[in-house]
C-alpha positions as CSV (number, residue, x, y, z in Angstrom):
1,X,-68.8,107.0,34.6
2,X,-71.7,104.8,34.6
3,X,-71.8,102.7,37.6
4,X,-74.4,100.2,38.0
5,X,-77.1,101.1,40.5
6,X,-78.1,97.1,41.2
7,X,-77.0,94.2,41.5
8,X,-77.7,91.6,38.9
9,X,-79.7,88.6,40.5
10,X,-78.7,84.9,39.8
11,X,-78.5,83.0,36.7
12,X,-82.1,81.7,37.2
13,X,-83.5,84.8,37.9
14,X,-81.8,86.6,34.7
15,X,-83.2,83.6,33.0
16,X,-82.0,80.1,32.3
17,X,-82.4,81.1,28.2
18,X,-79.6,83.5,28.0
19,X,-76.5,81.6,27.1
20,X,-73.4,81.4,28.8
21,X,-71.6,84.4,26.8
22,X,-74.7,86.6,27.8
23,X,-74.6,86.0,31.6
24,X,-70.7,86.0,31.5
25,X,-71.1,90.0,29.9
26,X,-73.8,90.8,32.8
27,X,-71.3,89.3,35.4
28,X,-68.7,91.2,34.6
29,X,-70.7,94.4,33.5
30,X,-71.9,94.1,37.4
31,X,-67.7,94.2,38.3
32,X,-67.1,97.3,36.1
33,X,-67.1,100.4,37.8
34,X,-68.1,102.1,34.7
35,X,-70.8,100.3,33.6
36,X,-74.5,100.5,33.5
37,X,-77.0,97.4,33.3
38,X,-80.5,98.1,32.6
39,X,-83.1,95.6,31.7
40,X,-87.0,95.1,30.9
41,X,-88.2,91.2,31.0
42,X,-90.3,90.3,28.3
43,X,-93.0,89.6,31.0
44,X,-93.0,93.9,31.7
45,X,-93.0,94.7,28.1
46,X,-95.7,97.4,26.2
47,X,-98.1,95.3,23.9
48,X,-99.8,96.5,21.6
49,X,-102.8,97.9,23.5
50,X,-100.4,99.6,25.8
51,X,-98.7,101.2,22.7
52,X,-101.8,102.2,21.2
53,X,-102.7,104.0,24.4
54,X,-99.1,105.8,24.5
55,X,-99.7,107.4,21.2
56,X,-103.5,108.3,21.7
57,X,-103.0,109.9,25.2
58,X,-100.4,111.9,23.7
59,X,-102.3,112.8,20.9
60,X,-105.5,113.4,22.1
61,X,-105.1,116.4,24.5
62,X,-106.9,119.7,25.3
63,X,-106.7,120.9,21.5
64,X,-109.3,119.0,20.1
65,X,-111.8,121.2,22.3
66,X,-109.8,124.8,21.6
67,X,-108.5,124.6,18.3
68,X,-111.5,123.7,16.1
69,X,-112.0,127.5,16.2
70,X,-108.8,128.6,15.8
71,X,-108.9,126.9,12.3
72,X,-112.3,128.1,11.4
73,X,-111.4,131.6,11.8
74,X,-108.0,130.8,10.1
75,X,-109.7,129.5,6.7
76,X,-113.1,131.7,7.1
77,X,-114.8,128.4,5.9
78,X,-116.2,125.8,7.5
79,X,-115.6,123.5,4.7
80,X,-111.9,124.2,4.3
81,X,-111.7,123.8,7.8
82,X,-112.9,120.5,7.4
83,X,-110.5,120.1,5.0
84,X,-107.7,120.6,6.7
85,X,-108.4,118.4,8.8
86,X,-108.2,115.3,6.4
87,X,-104.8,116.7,5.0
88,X,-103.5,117.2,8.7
89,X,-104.7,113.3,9.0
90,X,-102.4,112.5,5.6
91,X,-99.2,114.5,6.8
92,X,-99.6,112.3,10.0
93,X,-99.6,109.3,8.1
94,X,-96.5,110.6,6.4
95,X,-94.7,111.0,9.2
96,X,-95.0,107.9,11.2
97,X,-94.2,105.9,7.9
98,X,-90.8,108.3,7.9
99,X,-90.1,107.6,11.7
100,X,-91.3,104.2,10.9
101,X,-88.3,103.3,8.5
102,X,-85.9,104.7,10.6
103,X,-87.3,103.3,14.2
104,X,-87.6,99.7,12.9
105,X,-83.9,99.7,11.0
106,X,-81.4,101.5,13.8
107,X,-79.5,101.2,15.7
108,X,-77.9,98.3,13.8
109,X,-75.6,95.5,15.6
110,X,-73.4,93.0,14.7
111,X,-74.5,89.5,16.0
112,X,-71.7,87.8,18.1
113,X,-69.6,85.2,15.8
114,X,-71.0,86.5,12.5
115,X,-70.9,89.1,10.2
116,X,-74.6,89.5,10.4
117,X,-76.2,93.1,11.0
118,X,-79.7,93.1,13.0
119,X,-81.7,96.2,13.9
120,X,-82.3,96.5,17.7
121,X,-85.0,99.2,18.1
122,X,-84.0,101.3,21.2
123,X,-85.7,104.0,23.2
124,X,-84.8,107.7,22.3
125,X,-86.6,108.6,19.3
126,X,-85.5,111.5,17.5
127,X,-82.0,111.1,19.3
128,X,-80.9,107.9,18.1
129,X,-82.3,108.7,14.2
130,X,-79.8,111.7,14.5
131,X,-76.9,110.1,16.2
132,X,-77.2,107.5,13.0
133,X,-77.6,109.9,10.5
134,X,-75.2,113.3,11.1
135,X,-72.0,111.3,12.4
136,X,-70.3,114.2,12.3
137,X,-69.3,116.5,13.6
138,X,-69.1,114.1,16.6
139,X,-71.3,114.0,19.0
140,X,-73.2,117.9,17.8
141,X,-76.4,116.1,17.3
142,X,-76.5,114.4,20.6
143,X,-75.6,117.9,22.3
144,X,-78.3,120.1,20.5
145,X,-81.0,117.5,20.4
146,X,-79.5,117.2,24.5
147,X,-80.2,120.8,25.2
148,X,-83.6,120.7,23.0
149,X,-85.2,117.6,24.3
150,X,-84.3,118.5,28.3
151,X,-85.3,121.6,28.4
152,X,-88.8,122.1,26.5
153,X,-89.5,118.0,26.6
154,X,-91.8,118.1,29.8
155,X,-95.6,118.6,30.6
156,X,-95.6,122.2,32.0
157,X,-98.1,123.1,29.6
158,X,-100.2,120.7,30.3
159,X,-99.6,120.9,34.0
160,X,-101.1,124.4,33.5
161,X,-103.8,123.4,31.3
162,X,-104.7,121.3,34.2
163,X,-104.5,123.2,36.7
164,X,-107.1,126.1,35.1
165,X,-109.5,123.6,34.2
166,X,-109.8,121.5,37.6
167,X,-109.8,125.1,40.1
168,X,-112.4,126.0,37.2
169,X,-114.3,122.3,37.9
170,X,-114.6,123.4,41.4
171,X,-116.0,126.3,40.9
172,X,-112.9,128.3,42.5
173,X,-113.4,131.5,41.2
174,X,-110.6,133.8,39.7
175,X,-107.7,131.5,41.6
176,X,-104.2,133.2,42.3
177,X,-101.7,133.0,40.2
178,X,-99.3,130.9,42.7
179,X,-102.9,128.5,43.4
180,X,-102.6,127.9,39.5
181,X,-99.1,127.2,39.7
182,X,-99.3,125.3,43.1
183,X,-101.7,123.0,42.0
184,X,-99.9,122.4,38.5
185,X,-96.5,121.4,41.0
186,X,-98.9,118.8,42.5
187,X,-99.7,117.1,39.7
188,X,-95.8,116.9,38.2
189,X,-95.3,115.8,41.5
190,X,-97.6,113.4,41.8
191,X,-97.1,111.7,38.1
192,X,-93.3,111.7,38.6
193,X,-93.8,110.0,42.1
194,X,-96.2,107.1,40.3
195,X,-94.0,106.4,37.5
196,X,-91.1,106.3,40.2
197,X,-93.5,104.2,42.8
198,X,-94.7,101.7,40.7
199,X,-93.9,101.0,36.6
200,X,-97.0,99.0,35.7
201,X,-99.2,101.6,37.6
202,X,-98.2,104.1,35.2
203,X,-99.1,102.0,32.1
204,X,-102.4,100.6,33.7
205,X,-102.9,104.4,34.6
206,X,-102.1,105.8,31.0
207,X,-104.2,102.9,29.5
208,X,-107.2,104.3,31.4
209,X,-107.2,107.2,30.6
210,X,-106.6,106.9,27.0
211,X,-109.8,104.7,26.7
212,X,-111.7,107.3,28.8
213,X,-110.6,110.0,26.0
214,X,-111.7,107.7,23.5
215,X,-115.2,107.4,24.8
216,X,-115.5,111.3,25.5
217,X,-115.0,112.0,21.9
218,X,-117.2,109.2,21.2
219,X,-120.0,111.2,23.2
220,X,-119.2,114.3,21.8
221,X,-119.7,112.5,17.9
222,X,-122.6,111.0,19.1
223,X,-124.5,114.4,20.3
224,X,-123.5,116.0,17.4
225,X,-124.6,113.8,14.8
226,X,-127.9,113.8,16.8
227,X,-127.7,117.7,16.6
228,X,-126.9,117.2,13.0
229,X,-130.3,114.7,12.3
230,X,-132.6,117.3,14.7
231,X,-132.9,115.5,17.7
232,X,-131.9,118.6,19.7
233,X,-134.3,121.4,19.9
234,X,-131.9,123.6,20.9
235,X,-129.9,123.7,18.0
236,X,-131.3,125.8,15.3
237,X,-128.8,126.7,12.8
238,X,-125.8,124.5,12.2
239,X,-121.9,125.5,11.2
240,X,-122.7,124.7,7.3
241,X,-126.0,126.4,6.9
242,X,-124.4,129.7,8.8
243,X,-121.7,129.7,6.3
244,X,-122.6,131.7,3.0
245,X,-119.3,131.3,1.6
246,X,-118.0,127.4,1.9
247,X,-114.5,128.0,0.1
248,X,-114.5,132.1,0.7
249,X,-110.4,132.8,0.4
250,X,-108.8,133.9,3.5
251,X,-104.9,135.3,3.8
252,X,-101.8,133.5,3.8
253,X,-101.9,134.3,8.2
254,X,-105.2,133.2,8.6
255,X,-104.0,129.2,6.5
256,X,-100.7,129.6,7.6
257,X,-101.9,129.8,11.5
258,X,-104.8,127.3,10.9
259,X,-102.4,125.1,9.9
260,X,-100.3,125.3,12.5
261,X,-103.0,124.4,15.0
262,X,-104.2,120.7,12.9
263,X,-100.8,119.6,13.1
264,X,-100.4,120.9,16.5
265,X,-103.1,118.5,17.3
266,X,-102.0,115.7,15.5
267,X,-98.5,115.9,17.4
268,X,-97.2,112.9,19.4
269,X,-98.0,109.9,16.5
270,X,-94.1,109.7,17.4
271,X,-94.2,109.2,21.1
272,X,-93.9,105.4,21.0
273,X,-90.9,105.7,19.7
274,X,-89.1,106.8,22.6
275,X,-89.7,103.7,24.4
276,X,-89.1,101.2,22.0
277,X,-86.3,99.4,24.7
278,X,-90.2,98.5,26.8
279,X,-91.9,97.4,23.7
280,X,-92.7,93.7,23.1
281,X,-91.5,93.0,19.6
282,X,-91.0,96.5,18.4
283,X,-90.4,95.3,14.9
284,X,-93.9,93.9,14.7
285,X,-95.6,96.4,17.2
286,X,-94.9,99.1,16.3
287,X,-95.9,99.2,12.6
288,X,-99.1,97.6,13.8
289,X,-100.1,100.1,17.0
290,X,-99.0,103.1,15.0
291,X,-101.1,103.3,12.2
292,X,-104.0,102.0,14.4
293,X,-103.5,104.7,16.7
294,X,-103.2,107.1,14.6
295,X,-106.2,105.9,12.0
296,X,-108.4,106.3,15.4
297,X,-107.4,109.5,16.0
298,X,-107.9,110.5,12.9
299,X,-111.1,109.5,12.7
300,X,-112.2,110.9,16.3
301,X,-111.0,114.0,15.2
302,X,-112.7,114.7,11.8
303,X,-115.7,113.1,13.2
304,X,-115.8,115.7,16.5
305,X,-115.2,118.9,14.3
306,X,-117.9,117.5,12.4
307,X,-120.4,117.0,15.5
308,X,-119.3,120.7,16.3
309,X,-119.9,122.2,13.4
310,X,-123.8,120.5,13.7
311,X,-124.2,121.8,16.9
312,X,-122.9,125.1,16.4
313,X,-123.0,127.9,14.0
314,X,-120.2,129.4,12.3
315,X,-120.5,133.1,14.3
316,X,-120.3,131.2,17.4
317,X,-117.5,129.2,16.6
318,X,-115.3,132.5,15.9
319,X,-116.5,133.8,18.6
320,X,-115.1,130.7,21.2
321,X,-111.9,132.2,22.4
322,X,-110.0,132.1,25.6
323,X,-111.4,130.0,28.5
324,X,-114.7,130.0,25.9
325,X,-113.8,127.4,23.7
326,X,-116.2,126.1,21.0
327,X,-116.6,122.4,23.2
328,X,-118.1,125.1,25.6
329,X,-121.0,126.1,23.6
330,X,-121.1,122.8,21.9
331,X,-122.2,121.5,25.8
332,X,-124.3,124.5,25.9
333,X,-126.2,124.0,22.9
334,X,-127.0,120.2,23.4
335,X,-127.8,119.9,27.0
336,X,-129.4,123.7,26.8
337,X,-127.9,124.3,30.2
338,X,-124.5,126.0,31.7
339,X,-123.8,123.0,34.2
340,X,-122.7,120.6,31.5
341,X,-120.5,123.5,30.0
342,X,-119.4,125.5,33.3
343,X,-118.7,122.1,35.4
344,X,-118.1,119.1,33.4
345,X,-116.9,120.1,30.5
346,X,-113.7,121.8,32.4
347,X,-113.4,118.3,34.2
348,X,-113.0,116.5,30.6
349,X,-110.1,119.3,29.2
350,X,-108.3,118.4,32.8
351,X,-108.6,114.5,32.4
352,X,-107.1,115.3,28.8
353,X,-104.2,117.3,30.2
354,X,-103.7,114.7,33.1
355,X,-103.5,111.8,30.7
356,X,-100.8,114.2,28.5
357,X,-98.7,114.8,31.9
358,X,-99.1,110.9,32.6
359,X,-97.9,109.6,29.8
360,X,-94.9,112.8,29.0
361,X,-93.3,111.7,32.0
362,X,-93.4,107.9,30.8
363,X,-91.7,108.6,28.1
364,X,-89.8,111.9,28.5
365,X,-88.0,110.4,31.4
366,X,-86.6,107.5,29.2
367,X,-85.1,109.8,26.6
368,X,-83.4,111.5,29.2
369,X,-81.6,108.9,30.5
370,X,-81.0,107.6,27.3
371,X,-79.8,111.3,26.8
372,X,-78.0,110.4,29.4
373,X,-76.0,107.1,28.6
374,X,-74.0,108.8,25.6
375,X,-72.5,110.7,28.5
376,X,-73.1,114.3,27.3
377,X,-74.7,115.9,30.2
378,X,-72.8,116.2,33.7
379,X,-73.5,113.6,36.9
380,X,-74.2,111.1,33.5
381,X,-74.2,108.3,35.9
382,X,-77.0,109.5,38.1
383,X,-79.4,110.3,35.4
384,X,-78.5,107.3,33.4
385,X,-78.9,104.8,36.0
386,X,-82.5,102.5,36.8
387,X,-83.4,101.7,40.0
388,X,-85.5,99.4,41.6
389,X,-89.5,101.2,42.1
390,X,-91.1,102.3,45.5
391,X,-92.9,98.6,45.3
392,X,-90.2,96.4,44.3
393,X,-88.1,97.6,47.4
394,X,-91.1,96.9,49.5
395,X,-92.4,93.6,47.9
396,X,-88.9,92.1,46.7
397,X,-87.7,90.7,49.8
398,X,-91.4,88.7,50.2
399,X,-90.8,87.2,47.0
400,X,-87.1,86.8,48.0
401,X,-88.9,84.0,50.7
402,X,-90.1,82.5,48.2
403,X,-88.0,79.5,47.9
404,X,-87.5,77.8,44.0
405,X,-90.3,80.0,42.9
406,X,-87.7,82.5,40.5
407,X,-90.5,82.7,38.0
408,X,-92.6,84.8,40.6
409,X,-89.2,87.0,41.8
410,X,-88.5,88.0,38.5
411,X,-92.1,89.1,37.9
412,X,-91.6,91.2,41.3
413,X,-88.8,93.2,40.2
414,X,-89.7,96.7,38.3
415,X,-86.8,98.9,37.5
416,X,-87.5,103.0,36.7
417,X,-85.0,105.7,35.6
418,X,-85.4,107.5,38.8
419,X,-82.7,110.0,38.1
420,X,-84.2,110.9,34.4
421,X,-87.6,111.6,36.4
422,X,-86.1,113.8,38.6
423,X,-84.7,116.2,35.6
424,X,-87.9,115.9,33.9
425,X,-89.7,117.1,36.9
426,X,-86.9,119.9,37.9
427,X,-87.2,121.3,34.5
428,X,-91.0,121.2,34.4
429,X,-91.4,122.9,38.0
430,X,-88.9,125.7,36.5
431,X,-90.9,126.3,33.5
432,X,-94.1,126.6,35.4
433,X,-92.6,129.0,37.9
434,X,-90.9,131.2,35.8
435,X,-92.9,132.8,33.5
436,X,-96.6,134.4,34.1
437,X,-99.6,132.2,33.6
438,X,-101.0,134.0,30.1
439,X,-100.9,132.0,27.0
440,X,-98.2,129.6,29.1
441,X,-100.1,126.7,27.6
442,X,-100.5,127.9,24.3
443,X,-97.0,128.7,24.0
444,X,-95.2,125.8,25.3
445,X,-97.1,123.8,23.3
446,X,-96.1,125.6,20.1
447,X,-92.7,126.0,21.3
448,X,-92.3,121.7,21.9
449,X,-94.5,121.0,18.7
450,X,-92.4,123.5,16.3
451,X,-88.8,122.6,17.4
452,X,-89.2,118.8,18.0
453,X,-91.6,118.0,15.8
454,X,-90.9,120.2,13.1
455,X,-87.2,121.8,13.3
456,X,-87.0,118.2,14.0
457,X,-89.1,116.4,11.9
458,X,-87.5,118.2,8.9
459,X,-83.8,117.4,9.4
460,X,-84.9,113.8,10.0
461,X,-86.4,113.8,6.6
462,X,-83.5,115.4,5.3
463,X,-81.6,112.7,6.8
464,X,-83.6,109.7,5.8
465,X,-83.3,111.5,2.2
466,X,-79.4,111.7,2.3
467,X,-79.2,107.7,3.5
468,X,-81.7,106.9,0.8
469,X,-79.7,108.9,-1.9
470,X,-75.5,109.2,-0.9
471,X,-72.9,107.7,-3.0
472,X,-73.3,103.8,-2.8
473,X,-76.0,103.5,0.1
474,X,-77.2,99.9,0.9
475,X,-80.0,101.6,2.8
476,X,-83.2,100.9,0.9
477,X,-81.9,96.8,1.0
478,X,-81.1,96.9,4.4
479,X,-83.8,99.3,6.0
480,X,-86.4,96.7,7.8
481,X,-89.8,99.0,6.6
482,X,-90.3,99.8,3.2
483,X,-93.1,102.3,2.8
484,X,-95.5,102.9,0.2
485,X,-94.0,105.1,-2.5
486,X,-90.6,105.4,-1.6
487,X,-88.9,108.8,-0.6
488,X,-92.4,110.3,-1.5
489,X,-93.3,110.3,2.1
490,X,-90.1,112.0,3.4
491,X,-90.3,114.3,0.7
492,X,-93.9,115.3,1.3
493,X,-93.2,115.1,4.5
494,X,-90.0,117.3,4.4
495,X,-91.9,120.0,2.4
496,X,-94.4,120.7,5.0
497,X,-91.8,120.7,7.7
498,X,-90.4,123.3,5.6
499,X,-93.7,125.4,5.3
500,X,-94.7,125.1,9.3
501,X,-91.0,126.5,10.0
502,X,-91.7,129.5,8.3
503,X,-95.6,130.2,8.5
504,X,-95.1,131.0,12.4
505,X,-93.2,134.2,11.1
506,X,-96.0,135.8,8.5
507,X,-97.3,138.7,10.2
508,X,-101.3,139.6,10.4
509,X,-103.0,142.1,8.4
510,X,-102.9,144.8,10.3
511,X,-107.0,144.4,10.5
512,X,-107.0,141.2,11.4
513,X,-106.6,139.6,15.1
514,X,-104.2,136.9,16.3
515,X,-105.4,133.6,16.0
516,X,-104.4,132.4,19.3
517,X,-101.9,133.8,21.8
518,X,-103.0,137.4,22.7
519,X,-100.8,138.1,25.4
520,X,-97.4,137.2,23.3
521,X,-96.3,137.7,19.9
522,X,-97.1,135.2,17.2
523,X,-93.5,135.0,15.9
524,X,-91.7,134.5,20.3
525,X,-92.5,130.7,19.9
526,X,-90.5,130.5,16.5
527,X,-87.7,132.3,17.4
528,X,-86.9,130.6,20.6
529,X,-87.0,127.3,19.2
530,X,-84.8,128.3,16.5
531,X,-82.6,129.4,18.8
532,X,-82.3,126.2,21.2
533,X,-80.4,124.8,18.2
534,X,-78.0,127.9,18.8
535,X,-77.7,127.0,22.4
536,X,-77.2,123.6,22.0
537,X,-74.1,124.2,19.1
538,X,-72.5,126.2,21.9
539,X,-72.9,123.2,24.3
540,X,-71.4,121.1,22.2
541,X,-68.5,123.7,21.3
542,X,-67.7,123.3,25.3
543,X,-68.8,119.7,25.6
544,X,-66.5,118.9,22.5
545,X,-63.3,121.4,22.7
546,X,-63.1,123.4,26.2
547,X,-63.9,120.4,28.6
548,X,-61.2,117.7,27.1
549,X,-58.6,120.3,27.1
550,X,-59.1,121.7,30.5
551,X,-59.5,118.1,31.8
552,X,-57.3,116.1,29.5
553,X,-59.9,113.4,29.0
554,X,-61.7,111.7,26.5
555,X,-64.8,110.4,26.5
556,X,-65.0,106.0,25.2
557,X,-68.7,104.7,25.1
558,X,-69.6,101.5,24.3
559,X,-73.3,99.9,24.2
560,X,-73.7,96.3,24.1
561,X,-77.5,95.1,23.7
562,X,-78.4,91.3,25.9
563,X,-80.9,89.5,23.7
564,X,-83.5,86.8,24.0
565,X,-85.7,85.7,21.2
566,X,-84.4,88.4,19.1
567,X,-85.7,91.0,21.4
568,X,-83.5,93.1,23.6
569,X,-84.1,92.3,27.1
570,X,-80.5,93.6,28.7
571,X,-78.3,96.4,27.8
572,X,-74.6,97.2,29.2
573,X,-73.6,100.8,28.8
574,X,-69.9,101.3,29.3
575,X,-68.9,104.6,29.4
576,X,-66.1,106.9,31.1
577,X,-63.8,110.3,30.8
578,X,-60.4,108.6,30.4
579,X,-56.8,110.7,31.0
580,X,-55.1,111.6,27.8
581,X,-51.7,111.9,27.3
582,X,-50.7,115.9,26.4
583,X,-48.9,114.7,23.5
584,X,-52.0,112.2,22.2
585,X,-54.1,116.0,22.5
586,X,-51.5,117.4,19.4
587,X,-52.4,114.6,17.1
588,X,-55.7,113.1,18.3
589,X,-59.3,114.4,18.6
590,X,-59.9,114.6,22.0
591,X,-63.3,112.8,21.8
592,X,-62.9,110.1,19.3
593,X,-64.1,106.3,21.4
């Protein structure tokens, strides 16, 4: 059961412009035991800076100054390096035009009174393009993409990544492997607690620091294309005069794990779309801050491998492993001292984590409790639920006092999936404790990048395919984004899925070194991922058979969306475990709503 957690406020507060049949529902939603109100006023909504920001801090993270080198050595070119780049840059492209079709055309509703089907974006992501597109067998893709998505969708990594870079800031020599891991806690902590606290922080937050990677890279472009023009003495030989071979062939390892690590870096162009519910006007946001966010990354990204590779020969850029990583001697070489590199350069890779962590718990925590409201995890209700911020609880009763002024209560009242935090944060803290410290970044990062985004990716375009191409489909008519060329992009996109799932699996020449984990074994990531899916299909095998026959219950879920404008400012979420008759288990399945 869902019970709600709040209690709705008076018709003026909900707002005058619902109509009768609206406020009725949220009335009687309030009465019902089993159901769940949540809501985000048009006034609290994401614009389209905000959105902008929630992509690029998601995108931009520590990689950009670690995996330029990784590629280089990968290729053995400089040029293909670059190259790959620009074709990482198109496969991005690709897939937010895929996710875009499918974010901006489900779930679909009937309008009350009519026969008219609208598209209500909601938040989830991956979860509700699944749930739309493999029906059955019922309820298997909520289950796996459940167990998936709750288990290796959190920020340890990045809490980690953190946590190295600011003991390293502060010149805290060779810290203890429970400092590392205290410190990484803190910050979880301490992002979870904001979020929870106070909803706007967060964005304002997240919005900051997006802008302040923005203008890092900007300084790192800038330095380099003066290194590039001669304007630094120190710099004597750049990348592309170092390299005697541009397009010298390397192995199918070496582009296989290069590869891996461009897209790596491109991941999270998706991340908007698990907080659709908090966007103003998804339909014409989201189009708009995607392929802006992801044309600036872009663009900051080929532009900084290019400022590196002006600033730094090709030796030295295969030589930047480990805690050396080639923005390390990029510092070096154009401020021709160690303080830049040894101080401030470990401060910049933190602020890139912390904006990572920031904005992961934003949005993680909303896909769990959407995770959540289809009932398939236990204590459904508590995850589900929103609850009124840290602030609200202390402010609301001043603007209570406010007499008449309902305009200024409702801008008072900030809701957060408090419950949903407090999973994302458990799981997080449990990943960071358990295993040694090591390649932990490297690998979680891998691991949520190859079974989200690609295991992932792939069966979405699959999907998108299938609803494009079954037996009298309406989709293409109905489907509120139409992009360029067609299934093109899903089948591009689809085919490089396809290629990233196995390339983690190609062993190394026995002469040649690993690319970028040392401590564990290139092919660990890839077969844990796959095998999530495993665990999740056994879930479901409980969820779906052994809990309604030991319990005699079926689960009936029901989602009804409150609009205003045409935009989704309400949603009731009805669900309960109701008794089933012995005989109705001979002749019924014991799930079917």
């Amino acid at each position: 059961m869902l019970p709600s957690t709040q209690k709705l406020q008076d018709a003026d507060d909900i707002g005058l412009a619902l109509d009768t049949e609206d406020l009725e529902l949220l009335r009687e939603a309030e009465k019902n035991p089993d159901a769940l109100v949540t809501d985000t006023p048009n006034d609290q909504k994401l614009r389209r800076f905000s959105v902008v920001c929630v992509i690029v801090n998601r995108m931009i993270g520590s990689g950009i100054f670690v995996t330029p080198s990784t590629i280089v050595r990968g290729t053995d070119s400089v040029a293909v390096a670059l190259i790959f780049w620009i074709v990482g840059c198109l496969m991005t492209f690709m897939a937010i035009s895929v996710y875009l079709e499918l974010g901006l055309s489900i779930p679909k509703y009937r309008l009350r009174g009519s026969d008219t089907m609208v598209s209500i974006p909601r938040s989830g992501g991956e979860l509700n393009y699944l749930e739309y597109i493999f029906k059955r067998p019922k309820y298997l893709a909520t289950c796996v993409y459940a167990v998936i998505f709750i288990c290796i969708g959190n920020t340890a990594g990045n809490a980690i990544s953190f946590s190295e870079n600011f003991l390293h800031m502060c010149a805290v020599e060779n810290p203890s492997t429970w400092l590392i891991k205290g410190v990484a806690i803190a910050i979880i902590t301490l992002a979870c607690l904001l979020h929870g606290s106070w909803r706007a922080g967060g964005i304002y937050f997240n919005n900051i620091l997006a802008s302040l990677k923005v203008a890092v890279l900007l300084v790192v472009i800038g330095a380099g294309l003066a290194a590039f023009g001669g304007a630094v003495d120190t710099v004597t030989q750049n990348a592309f005069e170092s390299d005697p071979e541009p397009f010298a062939p390397s192995d199918t390892y070496g582009y296989a794990g290069a590869f891996l690590a461009v897209m790596f870096s491109y991941g999270g162009s998706m991340n908007a779309h698990y907080v659709l519910s908090e966007v103003h006007q998804p339909q014409k946001t989201l189009k708009k801050a995607a392929y802006t966010a992801v044309g600036l990354v872009s663009f900051l990204y080929i532009l900084t491998n290019i400022a590196y590779f002006g600033a730094v020969s090709k030796a030295e850029l295969g030589d930047a492993r480990g805690t050396t990583f080639v923005a390390t001697k990029f510092f070096r070489k154009i401020f021709g001292s160690n303080v830049a590199a040894d101080r401030v350069l470990p401060g910049l890779v933190a602020l890139s984590s912390l904006g990572n962590i920031i904005v992961v718990t934003f949005v993680a925590s909303r896909v769990k409790a959407e995770i959540a409201k289809a009932g398939v995890i236990p204590f459904s209700k508590f995850f589900a639920a929103s609850t009124p911020t840290l602030l609200t609880r202390i402010f609301r009763p001043q603007s209570d006092a406010v007499a008449g002024d309902h305009h200024h209560m409702r801008l008072q009242v900030e809701s957060t999936p408090a419950g949903a935090l407090l999973l994302h944060w458990v799981f997080s803290i449990i990943i960071i404790i358990a295993p040694p410290i090591g390649d932990t970044y490297t690998f979680f990062v891998n691991l949520y990048s190859y079974t989200i985004n690609t295991w992932i990716g792939a069966f979405i375009a699959v999907g998108l395919l299938w609803l494009r191409w079954k037996p009298r489909s309406t989709w293409v008519a109905e489907s509120s984004f139409k992009p360029w060329g067609g299934p093109a992009m899903a089948i591009i996109y689809l085919i490089f899925n396809v290629f990233l799932i196995v390339a983690p699996f190609i062993p190394p020449a026995p002469n040649r070194s690993r690319l970028s984990m040392e401590s564990i074994e290139p092919f660990i990531f890839p077969t844990i991922g796959t095998g999530l899916f495993f665990v999740g299909g056994l879930y479901w095998v409980g969820f779906r058979f052994v809990w309604p026959k030991i319990y005699k219950r079926k689960l009936q879920q029901t989602r009804i969306p409150i609009l205003l404008d045409g935009v989704q400012v309400h949603e009731i979420v009805i669900c309960s475990w109701v008794w089933l008759p012995p005989l109705s288990l001979l002749y019924s399945s014991p799930l079917n709503s």
